[in-house]
DOPALO-760085 format. One line per 10 residues: number of its first residue (from 1); their letters; for each residue x, z, y of C-alpha. Coordinates in Angstrom, 2 decimals. Layout:
N
NUM = a = X:Z:Y; ...
//
This chain:
289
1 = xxxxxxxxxx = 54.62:56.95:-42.93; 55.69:54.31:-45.39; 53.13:55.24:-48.04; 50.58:54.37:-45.50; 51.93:51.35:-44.09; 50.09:48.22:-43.53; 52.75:45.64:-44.10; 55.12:46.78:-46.28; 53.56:50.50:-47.62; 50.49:51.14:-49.66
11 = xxxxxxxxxx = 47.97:48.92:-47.86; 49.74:46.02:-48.22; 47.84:43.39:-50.34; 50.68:43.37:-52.87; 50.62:46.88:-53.57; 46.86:47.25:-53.98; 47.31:44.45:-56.42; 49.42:46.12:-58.21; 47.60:49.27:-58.55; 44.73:47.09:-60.04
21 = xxxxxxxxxx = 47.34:45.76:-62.91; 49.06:48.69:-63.28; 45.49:50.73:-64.15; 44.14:47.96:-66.21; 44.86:49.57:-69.64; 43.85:52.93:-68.60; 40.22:51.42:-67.14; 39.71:49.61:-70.37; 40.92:53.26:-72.16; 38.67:55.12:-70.12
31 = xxxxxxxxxx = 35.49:53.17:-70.61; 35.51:54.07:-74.52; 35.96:57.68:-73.39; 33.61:57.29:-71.43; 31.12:57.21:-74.55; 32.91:59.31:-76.55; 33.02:62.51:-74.09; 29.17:61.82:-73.20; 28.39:62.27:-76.97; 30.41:66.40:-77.05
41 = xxxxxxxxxx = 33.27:64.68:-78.79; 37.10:64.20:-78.15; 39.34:61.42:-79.06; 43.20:62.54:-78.69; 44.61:59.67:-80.56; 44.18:56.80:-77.79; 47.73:57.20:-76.39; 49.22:56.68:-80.28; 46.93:53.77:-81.12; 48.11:51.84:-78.06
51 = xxxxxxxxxx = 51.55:52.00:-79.55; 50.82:51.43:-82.87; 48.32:48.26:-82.01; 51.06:47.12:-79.27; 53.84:46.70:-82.49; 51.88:45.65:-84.97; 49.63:42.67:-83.10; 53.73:41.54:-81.51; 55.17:41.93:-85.18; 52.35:39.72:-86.48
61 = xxxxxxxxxx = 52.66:37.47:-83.51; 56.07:36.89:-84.12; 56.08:36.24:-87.89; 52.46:34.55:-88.13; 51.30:33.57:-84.81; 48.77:33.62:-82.22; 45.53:34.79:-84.10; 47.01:37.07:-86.47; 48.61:38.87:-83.74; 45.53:39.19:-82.08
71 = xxxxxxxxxx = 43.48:40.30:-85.14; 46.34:42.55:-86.58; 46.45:44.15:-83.33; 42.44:44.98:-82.64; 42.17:45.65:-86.49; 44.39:48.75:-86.08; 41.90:50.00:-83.22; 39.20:49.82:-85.57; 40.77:50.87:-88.69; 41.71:54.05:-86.52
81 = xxxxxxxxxx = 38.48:54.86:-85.08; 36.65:54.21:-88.46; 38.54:56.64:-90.43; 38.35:59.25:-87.39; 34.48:58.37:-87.55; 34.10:59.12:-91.27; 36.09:62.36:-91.27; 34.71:63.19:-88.38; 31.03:63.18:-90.07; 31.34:63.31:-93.67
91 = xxxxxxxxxx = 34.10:65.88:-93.73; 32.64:67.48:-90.88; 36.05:68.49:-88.70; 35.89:68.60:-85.29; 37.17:65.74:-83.74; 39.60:67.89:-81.88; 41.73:67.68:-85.34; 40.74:64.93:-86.92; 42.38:62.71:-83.79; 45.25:65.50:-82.48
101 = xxxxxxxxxx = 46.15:64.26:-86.60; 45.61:60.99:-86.19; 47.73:61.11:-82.89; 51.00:61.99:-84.79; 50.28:59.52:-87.76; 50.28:56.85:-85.60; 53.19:57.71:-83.58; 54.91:58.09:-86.32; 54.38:54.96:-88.27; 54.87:52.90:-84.53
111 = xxxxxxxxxx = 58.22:54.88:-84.94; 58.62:53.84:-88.23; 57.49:50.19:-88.43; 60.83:48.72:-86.63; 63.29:51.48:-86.19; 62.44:52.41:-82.60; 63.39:49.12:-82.19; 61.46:46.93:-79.24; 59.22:44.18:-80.57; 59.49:40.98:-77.79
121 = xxxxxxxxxx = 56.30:39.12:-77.07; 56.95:35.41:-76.93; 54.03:33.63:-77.10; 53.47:31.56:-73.53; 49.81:31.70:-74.45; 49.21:35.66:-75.82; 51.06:36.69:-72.79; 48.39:34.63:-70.57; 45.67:35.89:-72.24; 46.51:39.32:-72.11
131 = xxxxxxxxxx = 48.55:40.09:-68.93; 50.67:37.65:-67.30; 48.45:35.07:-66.94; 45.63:34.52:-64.36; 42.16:32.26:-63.86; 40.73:31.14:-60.37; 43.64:32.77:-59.20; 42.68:36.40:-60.25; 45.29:38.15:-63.36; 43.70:38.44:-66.48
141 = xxxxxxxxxx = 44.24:42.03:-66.40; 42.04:42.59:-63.86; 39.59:40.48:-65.80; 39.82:42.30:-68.80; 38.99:45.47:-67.06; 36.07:43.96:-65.18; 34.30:42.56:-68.28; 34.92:46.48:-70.07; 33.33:47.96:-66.96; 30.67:45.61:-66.67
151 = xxxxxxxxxx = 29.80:45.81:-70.50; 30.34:49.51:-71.11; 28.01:50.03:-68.15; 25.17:47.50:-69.33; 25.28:49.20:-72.91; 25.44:52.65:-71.54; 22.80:52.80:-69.23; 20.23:49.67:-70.56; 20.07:49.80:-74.28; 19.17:52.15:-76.66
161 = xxxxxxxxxx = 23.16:52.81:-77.85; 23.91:54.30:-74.46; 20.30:56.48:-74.50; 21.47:57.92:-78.14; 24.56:58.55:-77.11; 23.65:60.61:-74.03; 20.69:62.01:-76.08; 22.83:63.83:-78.82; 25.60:64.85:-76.45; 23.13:66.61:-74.81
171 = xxxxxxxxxx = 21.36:68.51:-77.45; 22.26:67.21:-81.30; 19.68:69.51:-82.87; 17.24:68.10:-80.98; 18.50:64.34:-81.31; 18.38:64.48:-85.23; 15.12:65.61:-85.06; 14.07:63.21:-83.49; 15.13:60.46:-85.39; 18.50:59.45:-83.82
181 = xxxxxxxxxx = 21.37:59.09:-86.49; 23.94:61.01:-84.98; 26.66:60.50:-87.47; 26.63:56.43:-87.05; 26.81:57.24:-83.05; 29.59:59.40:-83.60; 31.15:56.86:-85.84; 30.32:54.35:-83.19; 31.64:55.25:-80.23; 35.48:56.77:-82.09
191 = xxxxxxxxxx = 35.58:53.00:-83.57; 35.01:51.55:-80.01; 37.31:54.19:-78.44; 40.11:52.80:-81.18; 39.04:49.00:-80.23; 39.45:49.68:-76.48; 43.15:51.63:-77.17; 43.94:48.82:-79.44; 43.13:46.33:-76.63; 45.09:48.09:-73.98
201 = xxxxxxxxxx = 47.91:48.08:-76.22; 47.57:44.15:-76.54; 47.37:44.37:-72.16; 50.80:46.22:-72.35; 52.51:43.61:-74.68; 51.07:40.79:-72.60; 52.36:42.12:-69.80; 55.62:43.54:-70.35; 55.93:40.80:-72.83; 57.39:42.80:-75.38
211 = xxxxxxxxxx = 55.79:46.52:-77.61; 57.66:49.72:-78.10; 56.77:52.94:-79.69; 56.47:54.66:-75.91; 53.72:52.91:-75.01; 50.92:54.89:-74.11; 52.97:57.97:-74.69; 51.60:59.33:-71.49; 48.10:57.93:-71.41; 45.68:60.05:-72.46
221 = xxxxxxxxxx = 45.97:62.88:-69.98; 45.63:60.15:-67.39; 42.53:58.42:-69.35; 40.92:61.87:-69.69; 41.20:62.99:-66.02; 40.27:59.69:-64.53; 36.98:60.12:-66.77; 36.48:63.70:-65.89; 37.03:63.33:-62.01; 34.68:60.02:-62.60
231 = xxxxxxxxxx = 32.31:62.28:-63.05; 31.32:62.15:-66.90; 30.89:66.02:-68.34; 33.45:67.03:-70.75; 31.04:68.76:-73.17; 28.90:65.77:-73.65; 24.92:64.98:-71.79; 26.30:63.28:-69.42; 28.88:60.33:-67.82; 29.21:57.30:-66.35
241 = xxxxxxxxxx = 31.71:54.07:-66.69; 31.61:53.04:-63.20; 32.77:56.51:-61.91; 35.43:56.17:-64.72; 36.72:52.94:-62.93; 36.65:54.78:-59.82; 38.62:57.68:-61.48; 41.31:55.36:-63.06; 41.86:53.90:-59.63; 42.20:57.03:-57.64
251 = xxxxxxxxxx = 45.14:58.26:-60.13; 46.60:54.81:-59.83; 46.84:54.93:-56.12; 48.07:58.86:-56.35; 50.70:57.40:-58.83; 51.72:54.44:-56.68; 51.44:56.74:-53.65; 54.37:59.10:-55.25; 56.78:56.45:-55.74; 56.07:54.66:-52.09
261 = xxxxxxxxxx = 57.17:58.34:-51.28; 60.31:58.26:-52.61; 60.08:61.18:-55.38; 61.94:61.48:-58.32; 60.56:61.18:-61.82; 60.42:64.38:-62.46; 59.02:65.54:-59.03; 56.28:63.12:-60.00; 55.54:64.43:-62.98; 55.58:67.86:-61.74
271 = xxxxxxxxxx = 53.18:66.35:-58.71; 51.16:64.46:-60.46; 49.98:67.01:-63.15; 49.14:69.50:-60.23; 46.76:67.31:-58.85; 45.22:66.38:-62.11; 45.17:69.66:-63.02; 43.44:70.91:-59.76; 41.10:67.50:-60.03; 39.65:68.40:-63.17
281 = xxxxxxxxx = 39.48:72.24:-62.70; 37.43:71.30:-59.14; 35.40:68.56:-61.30; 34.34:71.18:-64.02; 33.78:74.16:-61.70; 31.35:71.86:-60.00; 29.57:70.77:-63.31; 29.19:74.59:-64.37; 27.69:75.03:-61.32
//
């Protein structure tokens, strides 16, 4: 009965607030999937680049300042999804590898880079910008997410990126031949799938005001379900960014729901993967269908 409650469960304003911060990285996350799923590819290292991006932008932060921990931190993202993108289509490996590689690389140097040891964020005006602050009264993490959504969705369904994209998911025979350039779509969308992990990892450190090597560590199942149950087709041909907003907020409120209900951690791990798990299988049954 508390979950539900209006005053002091999950329908009070606070809480449903806090849902909206709390899924802000995985809604900016999940609109780069977004692309990257619609075009028959996978991108496993998200979860690792978060990290990664999250120590290096507060390491350059705190030795250099406010730019160079902003650039340090989306150049990582890039960096990332470029050199998935180029093995990815000059090597030809399936993307599957090339990031599921990528994933432990970065972990490991986010490890590496300060001894498991926490990097604090100290900068008044980073922290603002990307997570404590607010403008007009509304966070800036909720902002952030709104202008992904509302870009992602203008490129994806009104310009000729989003068409190409959808195009060669669907059939990549058939979008070569017809003049699309598949490999600089592929390489496309993996560098904006590193840019939007490298900008959730700058949300994280705003907001916690500090980076550690765990951030993100349990991300991309999340970011891939919410995109799934959104209602963009694993196998490519098909997706949408809006439904991946919708997505990333219905796991939030299951999440938030859990521990209004008093479980455990590890009773809501065990719950939450179950209903992921039958999510997705329900989301994909339908699709085959």
């Amino acid at each position: 009965m508390s979950i539900v409650l209006h005053g002091d469960g999950f329908l009070a304003r606070q809480n449903l607030i806090n849902i909206l911060l709390q899924t802000a990285p995985i809604t900016v996350m999940a609109v780069g999937t977004v692309f990257v799923l619609s075009l028959g590819e996978i991108d496993l290292s998200i979860g690792a680049v978060v990290a990664l991006s999250a120590i290096i932008a507060a390491v350059e932060l705190r030795d250099h300042g406010l730019v160079a921990g902003i650039v340090a931190g989306l150049a990582t993202g890039l960096v990332v999804g470029l050199v998935n993108g180029l093995m990815v289509t000059k090597l030809r490996l399936p993307s599957f590898l090339v990031t599921l590689g990528m994933m432990g690389l970065c972990a490991g140097l986010s490890q590496r880079i300060t001894q498991l040891q926490a990097v604090p964020s100290t900068d008044v005006a980073f922290n603002g910008l990307f997570g404590s602050g607010s403008l007009a009264g509304i966070s800036t993490l909720i902002l952030w997410s709104a202008v992904f959504v509302l870009l992602g969705h203008f490129v994806y369904r009104h310009t000729r990126v989003g068409a190409h994209v959808l195009a060669a998911g669907d059939n990549v025979r058939a979008a070569r031949v017809s003049g699309i350039k598949v490999d600089r779509i592929k390489i496309g969308v993996l560098v904006v799938s590193g840019l939007s992990a490298a900008v959730a990892g700058l949300l994280y450190t705003g907001r916690l005001h500090g980076a550690t090597y765990t951030l993100g560590s349990s991300d991309l199942l999340t970011v891939i379900a919410a995109v799934v149950i959104g209602g963009t087709r694993l196998f490519g041909g098909r997706g949408t960014v809006v439904g991946a907003l919708i997505g990333s907020l219905i796991l939030g409120m299951l999440n938030n729901g859990l521990i209004l209900a008093g479980l455990s951690d590890s009773e809501q791990q065990v719950a939450r993967g179950l209903i992921i798990l039958v999510a997705v299988a329900l989301t994909l049954r339908e699709d085959k269908s």
